[in-house]
C-alpha positions, -999 to 999 in steps of 0.1 A, spaced: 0 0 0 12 38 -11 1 65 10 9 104 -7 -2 134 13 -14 159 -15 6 190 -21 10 217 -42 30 216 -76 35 259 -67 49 262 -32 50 225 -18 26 231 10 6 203 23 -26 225 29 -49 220 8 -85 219 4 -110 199 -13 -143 218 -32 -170 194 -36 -184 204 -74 -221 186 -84 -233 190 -113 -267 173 -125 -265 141 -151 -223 142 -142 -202 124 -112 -188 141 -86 -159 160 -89 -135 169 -63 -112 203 -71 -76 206 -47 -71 239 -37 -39 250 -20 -50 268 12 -19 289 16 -13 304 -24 -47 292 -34 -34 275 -65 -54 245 -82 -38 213 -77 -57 182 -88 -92 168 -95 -109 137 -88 -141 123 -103 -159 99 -80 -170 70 -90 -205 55 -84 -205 48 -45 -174 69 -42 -183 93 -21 -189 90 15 -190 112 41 -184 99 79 -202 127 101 -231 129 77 -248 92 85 -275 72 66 -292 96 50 -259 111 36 -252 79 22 -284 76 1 -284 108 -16 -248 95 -25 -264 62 -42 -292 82 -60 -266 104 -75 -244 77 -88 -276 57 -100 -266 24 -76 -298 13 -64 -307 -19 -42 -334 -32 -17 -331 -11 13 -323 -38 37 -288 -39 11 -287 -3 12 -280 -7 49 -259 -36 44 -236 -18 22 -240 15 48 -227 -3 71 -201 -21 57 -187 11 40 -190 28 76 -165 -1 89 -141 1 60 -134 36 55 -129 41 94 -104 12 92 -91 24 63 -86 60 79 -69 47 111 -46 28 87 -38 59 63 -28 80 96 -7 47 110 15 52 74 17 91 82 27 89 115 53 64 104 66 80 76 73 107 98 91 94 123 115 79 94 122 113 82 127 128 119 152 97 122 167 105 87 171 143 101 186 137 135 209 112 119 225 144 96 226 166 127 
């Protein structure tokens, strides 16, 4: 597994943001913005079931379904709530795991040149 933290192509800062961009008949788009020279750095188009939002709950994840034109029985609907709930929280925990260990190999790297 690869794990990049996004930065900008201009001055190298990690601080970005992400603009949510919905547009009807079209998939969701996701524009980078760099938050400290507000440069554009990268867009993603989400695929069908591609977008899910942890704070928001159920509901959240419906309108996500209807957009992308994925449609089941709503017992699966919940199934596959669930089930993405688990994953991406697993999946976050393991992202920040990487980070936290990528850094400590470059603080290691650094106090090894000092």
């Amino acid at each position: 597994m690869e794990i990049h933290l996004q930065r900008c192509q201009n001055c190298q800062s990690d601080e970005v943001r992400n603009i949510l961009y919905r547009q009807e008949g079209e998939r969701d788009r996701v524009f980078v913005q760099c938050a400290k020279c507000n440069e554009f750095v990268a867009s993603y188009k989400i695929g069908p079931m591609g977008y899910y939002h942890h704070g928001k709950g159920y509901e959240s994840f419906l309108r996500g379904l209807h957009r992308s034109g994925e449609f089941a029985s709503g017992r699966k609907m919940a199934q596959l709530y669930s089930q993405r709930k688990e994953e991406e929280s697993q999946m976050f925990s393991r992202a920040l795991d990487l980070l936290r260990k990528r850094e400590a190999s470059k603080l290691g790297k650094q106090n090894k040149e000092v």
